[in-house]
KOLTI-164826 format. One record per residue (C-alpha): residue number from 1; residue in one letter; z, x, y. Coordinates in pm, 1 decimal. Example, Ala and Ser with C-alpha at 12.3 -4.5 7.8 and 13.67 -1.06 7.14 Angstrom:
- margu	vexlo	pz	px	py
- 1	A	780.0	1230.0	-450.0
- 2	S	714.0	1367.0	-106.0
//
This chain:
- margu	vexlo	pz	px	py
- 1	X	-1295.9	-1073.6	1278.0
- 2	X	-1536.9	-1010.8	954.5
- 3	X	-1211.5	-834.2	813.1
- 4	X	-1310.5	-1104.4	495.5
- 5	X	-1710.4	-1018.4	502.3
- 6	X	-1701.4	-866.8	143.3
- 7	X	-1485.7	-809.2	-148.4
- 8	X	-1223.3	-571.3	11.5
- 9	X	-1223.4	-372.2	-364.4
- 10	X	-1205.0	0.6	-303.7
- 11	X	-1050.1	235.7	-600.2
- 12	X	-792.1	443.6	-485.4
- 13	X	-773.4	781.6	-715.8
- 14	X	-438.3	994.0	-678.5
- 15	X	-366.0	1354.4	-826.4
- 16	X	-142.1	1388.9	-1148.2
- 17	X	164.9	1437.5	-942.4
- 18	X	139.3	1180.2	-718.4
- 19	X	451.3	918.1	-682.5
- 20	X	449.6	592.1	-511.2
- 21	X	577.5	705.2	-187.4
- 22	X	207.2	854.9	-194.6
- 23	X	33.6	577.0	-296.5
- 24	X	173.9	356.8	-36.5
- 25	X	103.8	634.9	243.0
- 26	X	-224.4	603.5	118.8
- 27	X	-250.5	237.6	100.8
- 28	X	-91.3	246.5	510.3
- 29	X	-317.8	532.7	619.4
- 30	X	-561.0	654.3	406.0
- 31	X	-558.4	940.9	200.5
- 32	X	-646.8	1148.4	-47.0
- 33	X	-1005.5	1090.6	25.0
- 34	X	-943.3	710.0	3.4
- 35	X	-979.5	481.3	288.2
- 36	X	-790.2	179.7	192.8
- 37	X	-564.0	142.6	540.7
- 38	X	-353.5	-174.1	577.6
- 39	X	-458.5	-353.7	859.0
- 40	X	-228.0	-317.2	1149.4
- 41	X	-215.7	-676.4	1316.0
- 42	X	-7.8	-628.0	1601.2
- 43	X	337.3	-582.4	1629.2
- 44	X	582.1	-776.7	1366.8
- 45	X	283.7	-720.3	1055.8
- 46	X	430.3	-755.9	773.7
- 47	X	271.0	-740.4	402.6
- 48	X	334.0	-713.8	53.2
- 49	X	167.4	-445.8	-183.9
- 50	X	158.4	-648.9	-501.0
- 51	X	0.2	-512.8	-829.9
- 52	X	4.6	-573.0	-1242.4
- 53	X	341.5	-418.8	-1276.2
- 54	X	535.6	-593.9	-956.2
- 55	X	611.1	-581.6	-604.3
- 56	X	618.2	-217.5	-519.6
- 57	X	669.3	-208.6	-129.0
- 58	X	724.1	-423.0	185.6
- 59	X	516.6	-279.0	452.5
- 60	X	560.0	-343.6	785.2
- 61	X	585.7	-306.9	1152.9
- 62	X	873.3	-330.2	1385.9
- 63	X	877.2	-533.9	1703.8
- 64	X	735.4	-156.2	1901.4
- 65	X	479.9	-176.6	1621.9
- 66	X	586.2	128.5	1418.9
- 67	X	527.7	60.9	1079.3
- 68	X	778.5	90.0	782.1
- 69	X	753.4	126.3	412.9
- 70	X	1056.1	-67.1	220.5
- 71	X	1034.9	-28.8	-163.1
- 72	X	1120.4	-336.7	-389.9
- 73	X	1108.0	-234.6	-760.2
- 74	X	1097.6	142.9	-792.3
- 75	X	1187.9	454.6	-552.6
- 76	X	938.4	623.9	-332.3
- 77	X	1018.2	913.9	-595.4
- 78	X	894.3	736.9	-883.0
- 79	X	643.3	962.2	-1049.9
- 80	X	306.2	772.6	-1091.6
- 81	X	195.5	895.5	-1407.9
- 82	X	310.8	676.3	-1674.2
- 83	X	383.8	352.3	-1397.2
- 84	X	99.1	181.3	-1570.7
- 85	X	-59.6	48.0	-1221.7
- 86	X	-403.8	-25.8	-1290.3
- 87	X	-445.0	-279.3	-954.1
- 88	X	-265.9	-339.1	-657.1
- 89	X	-358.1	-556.9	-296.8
- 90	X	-183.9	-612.1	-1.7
- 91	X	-58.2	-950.9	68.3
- 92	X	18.9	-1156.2	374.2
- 93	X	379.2	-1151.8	434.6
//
């Protein structure tokens, strides 16, 4: 409980070479010096990282709660720099 007691904004700063399989570790776990973890709710979690430029990733955990990262619009590959991502939340699945 309280998980909605403020804003829930934190900036999330990546190094040049990043690509989005690093963002979303970082939006899962941390990171980077960031601390912007998706809440694990128990097993079967599932949410949506959402930003400006699309859906990037499913993100999820299994019925043994071991989470998973399925990407929607781009590969885990895709270089950062030059994505144009300028916000991004997690949403409710």
């Amino acid at each position: 409980m309280g998980d909605d007691a403020d804003a829930g904004t934190y900036t999330i700063k990546m190094p040049d070479d990043a690509v989005l399989g690093d963002l979303m570790r970082t939006v899962l776990r941390g990171g980077y010096g960031n601390s912007w973890p998706i809440p694990y709710t128990g097993a079967n979690s599932h949410w949506v990282v959402k930003s400006n430029i699309g859906s990037l990733a499913k993100i999820y955990t299994d019925s043994e709660g071991v989470w998973h990262i399925e990407y929607l619009s781009r590969g885990k590959s895709t270089p950062l720099k030059g994505l144009g991502i300028e916000w991004l939340f997690g949403d409710r699945d």
